[in-house]
OpenMM code with the backbone's topology and positions (N, CA, C; nanometers):
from openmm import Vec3, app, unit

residues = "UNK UNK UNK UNK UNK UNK UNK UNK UNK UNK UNK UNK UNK UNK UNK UNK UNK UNK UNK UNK UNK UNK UNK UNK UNK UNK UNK UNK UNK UNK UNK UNK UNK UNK UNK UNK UNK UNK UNK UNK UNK UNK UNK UNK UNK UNK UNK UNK UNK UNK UNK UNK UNK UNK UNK UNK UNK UNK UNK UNK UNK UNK UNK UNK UNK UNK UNK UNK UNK UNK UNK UNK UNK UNK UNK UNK UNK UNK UNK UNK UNK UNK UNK UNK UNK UNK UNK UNK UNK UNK UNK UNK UNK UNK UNK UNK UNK UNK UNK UNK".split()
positions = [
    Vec3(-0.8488, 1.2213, 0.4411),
    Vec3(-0.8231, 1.2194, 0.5821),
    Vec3(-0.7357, 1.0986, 0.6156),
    Vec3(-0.5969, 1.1234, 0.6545),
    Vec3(-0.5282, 0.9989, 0.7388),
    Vec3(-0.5880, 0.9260, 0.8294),
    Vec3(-0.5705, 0.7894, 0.8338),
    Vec3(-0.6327, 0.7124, 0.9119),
    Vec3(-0.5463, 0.7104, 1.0549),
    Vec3(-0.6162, 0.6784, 1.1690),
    Vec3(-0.5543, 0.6542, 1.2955),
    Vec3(-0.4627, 0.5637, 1.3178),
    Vec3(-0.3590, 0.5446, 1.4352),
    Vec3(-0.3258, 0.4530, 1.4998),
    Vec3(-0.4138, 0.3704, 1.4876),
    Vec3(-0.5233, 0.3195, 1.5648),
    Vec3(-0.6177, 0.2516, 1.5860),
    Vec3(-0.6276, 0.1971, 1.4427),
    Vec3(-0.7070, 0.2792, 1.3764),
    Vec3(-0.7532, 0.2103, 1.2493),
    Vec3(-0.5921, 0.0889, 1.1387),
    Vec3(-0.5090, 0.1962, 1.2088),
    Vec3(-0.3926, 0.0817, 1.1222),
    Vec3(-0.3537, -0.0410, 1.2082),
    Vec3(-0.3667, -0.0133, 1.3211),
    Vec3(-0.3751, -0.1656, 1.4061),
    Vec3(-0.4898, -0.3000, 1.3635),
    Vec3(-0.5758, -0.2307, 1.3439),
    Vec3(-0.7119, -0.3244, 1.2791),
    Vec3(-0.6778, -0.3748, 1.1679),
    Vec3(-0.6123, -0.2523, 1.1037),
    Vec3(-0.6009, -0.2851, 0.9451),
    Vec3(-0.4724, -0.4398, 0.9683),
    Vec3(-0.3693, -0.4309, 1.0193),
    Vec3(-0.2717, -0.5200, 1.0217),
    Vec3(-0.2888, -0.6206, 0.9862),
    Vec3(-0.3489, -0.7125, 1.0698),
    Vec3(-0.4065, -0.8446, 1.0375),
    Vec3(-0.5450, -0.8902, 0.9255),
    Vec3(-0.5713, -0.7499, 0.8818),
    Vec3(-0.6626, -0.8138, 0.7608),
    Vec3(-0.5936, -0.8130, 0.6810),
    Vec3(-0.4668, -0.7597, 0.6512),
    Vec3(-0.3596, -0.7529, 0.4860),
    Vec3(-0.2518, -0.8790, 0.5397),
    Vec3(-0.2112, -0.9134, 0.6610),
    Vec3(-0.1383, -1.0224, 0.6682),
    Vec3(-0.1420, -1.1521, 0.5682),
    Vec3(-0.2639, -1.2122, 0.5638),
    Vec3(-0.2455, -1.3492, 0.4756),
    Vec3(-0.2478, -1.2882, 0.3279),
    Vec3(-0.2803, -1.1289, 0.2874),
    Vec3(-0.2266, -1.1255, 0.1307),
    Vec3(-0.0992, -1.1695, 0.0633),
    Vec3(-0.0894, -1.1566, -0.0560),
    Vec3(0.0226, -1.2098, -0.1232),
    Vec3(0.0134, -1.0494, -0.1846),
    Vec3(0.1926, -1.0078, -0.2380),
    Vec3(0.2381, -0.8618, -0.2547),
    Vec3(0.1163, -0.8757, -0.4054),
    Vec3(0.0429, -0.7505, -0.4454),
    Vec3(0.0002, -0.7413, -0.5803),
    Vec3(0.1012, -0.6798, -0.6860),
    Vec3(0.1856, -0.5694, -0.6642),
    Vec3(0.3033, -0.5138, -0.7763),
    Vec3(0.3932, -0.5255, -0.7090),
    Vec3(0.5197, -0.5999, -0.7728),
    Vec3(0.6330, -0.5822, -0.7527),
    Vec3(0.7144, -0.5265, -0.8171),
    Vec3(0.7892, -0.4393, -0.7334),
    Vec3(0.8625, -0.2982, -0.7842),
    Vec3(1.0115, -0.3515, -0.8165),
    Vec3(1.0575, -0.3803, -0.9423),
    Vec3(1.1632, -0.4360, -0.9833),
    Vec3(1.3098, -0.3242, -1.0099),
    Vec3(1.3952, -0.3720, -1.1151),
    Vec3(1.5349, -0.3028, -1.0794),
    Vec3(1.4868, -0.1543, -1.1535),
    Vec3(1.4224, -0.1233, -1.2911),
    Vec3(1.3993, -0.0215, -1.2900),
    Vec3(1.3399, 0.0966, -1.1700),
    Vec3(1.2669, 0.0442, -1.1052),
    Vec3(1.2396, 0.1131, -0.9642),
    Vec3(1.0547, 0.1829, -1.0250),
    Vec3(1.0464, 0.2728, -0.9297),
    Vec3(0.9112, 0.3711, -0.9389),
    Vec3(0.8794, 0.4177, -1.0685),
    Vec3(0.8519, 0.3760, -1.1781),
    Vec3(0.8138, 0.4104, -1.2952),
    Vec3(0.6206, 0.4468, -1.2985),
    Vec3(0.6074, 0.5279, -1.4470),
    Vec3(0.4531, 0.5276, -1.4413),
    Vec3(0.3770, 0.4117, -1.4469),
    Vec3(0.4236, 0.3210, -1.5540),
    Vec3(0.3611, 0.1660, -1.5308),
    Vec3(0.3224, 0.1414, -1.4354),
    Vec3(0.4226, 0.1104, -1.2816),
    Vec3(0.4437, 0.0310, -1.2108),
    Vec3(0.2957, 0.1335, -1.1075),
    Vec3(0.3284, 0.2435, -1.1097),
    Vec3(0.2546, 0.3946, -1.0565),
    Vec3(0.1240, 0.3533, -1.0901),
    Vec3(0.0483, 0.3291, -1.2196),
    Vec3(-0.0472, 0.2871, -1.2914),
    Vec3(-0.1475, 0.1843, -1.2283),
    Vec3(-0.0218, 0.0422, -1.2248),
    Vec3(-0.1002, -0.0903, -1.1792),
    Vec3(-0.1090, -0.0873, -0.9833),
    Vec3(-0.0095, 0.0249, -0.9271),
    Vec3(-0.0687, -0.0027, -0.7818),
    Vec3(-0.2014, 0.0912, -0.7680),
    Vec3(-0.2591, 0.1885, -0.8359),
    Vec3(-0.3469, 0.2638, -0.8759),
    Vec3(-0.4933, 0.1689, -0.8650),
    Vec3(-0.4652, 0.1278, -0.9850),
    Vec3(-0.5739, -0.0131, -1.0324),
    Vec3(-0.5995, -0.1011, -0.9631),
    Vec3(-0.4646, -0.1759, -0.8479),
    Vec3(-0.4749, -0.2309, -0.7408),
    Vec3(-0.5529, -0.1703, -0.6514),
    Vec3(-0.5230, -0.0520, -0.6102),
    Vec3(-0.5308, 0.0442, -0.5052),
    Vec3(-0.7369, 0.0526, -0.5053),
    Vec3(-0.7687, 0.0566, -0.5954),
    Vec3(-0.9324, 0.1241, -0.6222),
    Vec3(-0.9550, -0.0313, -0.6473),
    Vec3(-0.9408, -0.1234, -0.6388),
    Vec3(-0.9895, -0.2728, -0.6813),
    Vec3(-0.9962, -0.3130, -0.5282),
    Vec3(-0.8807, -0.3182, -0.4792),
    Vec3(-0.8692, -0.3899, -0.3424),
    Vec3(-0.8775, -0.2925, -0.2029),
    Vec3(-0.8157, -0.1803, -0.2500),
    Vec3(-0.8007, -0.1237, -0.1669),
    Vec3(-0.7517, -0.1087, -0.0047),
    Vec3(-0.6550, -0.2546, -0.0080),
    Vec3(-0.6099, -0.2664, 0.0950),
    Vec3(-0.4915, -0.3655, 0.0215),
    Vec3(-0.3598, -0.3600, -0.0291),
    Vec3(-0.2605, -0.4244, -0.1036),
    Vec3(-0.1377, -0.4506, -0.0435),
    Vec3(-0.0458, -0.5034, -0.0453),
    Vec3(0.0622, -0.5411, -0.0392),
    Vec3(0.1595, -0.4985, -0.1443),
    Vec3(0.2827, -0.4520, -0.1628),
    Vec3(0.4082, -0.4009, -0.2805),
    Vec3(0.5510, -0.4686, -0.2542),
    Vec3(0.5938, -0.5307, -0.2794),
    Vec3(0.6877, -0.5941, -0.2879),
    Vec3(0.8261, -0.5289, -0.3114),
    Vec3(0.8980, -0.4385, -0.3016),
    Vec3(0.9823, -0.3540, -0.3480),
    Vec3(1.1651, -0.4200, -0.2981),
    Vec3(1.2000, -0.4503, -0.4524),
    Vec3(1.3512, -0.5410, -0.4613),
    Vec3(1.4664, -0.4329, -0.4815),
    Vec3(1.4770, -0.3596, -0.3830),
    Vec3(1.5537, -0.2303, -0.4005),
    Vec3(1.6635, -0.2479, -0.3527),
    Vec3(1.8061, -0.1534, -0.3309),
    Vec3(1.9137, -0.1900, -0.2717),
    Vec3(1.9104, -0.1971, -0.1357),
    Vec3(1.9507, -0.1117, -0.0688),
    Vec3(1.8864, -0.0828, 0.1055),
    Vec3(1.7363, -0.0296, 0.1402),
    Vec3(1.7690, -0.0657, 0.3003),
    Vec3(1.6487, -0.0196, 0.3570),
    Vec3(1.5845, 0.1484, 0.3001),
    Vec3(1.7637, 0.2399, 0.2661),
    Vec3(1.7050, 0.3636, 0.2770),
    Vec3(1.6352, 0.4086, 0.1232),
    Vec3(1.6632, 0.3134, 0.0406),
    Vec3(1.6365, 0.3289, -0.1116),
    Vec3(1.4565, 0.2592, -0.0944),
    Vec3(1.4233, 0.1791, -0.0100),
    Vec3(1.3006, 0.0971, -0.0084),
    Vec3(1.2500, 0.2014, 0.0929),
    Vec3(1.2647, 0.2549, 0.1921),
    Vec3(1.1928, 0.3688, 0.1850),
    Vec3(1.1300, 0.5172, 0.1304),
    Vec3(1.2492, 0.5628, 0.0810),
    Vec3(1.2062, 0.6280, -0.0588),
    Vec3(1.1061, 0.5805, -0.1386),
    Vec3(1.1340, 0.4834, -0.1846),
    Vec3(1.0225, 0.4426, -0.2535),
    Vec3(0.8936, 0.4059, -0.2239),
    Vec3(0.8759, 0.3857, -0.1035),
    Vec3(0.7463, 0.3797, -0.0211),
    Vec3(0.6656, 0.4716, -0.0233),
    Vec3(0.7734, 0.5788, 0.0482),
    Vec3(0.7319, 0.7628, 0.0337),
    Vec3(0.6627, 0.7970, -0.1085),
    Vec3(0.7412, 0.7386, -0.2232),
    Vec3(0.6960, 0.8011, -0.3046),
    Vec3(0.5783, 0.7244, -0.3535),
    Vec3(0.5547, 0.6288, -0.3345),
    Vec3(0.4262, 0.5324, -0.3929),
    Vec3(0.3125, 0.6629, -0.3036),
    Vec3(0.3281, 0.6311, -0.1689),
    Vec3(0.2118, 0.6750, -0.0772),
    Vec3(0.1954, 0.8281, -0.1693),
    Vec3(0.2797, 0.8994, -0.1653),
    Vec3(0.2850, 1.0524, -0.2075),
    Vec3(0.1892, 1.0916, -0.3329),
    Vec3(0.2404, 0.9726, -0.4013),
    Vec3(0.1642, 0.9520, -0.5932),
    Vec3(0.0352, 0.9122, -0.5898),
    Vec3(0.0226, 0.8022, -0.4533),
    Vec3(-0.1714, 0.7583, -0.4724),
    Vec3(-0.1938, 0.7873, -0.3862),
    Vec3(-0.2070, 0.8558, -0.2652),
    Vec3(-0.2847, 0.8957, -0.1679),
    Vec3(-0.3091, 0.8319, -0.0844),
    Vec3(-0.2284, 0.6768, -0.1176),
    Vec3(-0.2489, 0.5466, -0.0460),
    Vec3(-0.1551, 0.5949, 0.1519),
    Vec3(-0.2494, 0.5398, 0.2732),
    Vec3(-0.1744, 0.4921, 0.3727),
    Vec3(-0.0707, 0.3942, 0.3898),
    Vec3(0.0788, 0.4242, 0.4590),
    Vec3(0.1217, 0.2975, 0.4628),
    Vec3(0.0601, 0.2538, 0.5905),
    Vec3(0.0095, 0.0995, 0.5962),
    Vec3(-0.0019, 0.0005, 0.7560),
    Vec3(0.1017, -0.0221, 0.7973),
    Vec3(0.2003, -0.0918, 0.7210),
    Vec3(0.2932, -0.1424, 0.7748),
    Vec3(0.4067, -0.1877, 0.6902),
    Vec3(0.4977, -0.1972, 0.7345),
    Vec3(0.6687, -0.2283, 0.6642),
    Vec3(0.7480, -0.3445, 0.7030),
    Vec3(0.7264, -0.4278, 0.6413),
    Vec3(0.8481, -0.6115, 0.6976),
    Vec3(0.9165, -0.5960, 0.5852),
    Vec3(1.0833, -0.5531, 0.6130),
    Vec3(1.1531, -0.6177, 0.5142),
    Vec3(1.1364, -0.5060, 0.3699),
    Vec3(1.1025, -0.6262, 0.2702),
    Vec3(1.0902, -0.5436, 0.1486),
    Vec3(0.9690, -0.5459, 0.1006),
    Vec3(0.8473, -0.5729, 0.2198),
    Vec3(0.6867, -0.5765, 0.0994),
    Vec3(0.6348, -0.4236, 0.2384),
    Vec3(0.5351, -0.3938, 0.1650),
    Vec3(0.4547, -0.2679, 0.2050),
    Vec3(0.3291, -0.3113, 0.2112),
    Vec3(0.2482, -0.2580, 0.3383),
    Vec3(0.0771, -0.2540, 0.2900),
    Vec3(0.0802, -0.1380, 0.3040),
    Vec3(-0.0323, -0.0945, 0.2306),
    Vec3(-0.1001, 0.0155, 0.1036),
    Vec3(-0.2876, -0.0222, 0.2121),
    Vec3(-0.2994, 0.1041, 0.1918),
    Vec3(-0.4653, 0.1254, 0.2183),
    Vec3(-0.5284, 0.2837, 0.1466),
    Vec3(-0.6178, 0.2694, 0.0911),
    Vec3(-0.6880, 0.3802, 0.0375),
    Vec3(-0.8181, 0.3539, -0.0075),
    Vec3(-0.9438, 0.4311, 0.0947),
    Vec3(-1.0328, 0.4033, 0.0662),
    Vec3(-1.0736, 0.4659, 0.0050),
    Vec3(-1.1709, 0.3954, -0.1425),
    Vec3(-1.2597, 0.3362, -0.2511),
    Vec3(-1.3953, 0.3635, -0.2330),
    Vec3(-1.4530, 0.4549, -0.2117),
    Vec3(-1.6246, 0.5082, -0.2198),
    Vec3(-1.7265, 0.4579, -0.3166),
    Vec3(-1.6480, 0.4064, -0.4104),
    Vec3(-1.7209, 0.3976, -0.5339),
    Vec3(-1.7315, 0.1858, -0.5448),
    Vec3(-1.6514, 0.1495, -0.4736),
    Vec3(-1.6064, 0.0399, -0.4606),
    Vec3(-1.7588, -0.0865, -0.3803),
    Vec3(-1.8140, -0.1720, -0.4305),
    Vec3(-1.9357, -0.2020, -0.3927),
    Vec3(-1.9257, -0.2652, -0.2703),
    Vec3(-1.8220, -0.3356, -0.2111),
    Vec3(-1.8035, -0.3983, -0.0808),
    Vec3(-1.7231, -0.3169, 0.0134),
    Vec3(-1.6946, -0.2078, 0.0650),
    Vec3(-1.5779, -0.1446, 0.1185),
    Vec3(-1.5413, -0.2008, 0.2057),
    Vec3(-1.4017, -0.1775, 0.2792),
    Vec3(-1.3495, -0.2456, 0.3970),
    Vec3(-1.4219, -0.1213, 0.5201),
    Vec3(-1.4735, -0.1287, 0.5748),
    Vec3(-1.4974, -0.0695, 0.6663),
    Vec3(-1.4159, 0.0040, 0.8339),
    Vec3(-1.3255, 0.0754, 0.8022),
    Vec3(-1.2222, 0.0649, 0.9264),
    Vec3(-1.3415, 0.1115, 1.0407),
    Vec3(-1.2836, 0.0572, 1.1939),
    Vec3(-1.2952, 0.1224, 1.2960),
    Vec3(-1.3361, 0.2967, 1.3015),
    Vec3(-1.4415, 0.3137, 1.4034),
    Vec3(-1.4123, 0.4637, 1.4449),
    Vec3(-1.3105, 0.4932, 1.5545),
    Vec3(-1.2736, 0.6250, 1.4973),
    Vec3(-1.1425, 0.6940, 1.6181),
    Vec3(-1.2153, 0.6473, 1.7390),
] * unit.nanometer
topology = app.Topology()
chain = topology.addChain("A")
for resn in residues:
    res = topology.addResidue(resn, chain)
    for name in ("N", "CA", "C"):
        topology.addAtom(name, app.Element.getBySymbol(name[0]), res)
């Protein structure tokens, strides 16, 4: 289930003071790279991606395709880093979003 407006407003300022966890270098979207935001993704479940791409329209693509591959929400977009959200059931502390 996609999360709300609401819930990604909340979310904003809890991923602000992170630092990016994968940074997506000149090879671009590979399985590796696919792999470790995965591992990120079910660990933290609320991440940052760093993506050093040519333009804006190539760093969106690649956004698209991260979200598409893990099921991850985007929060939000500055520039060239991404937050990532996908909640973790199995995960012993969860982040708890807002109700609609």
């Amino acid at each position: 289930m996609p999360i709300t407006e609401k819930q990604k407003r909340w979310l904003k300022p809890q991923v602000h003071h992170l630092k990016p966890v994968v940074l997506v270098g000149q090879y671009g979207i590979t399985e590796p790279v696919l792999a470790e935001i995965e591992i990120a993704l079910d660990h933290h479940e609320l991440i940052k991606v760093r993506i050093n791409a040519g333009d804006r329209d190539e760093r969106d693509a690649a956004i698209g395709l991260i979200c598409e591959r893990t099921g991850a929400d985007l929060i939000n977009r500055i520039g060239n880093v991404a937050a990532l959200y996908r909640h973790n059931p199995k995960k012993r502390d969860p982040i708890v979003l807002p109700k609609l």
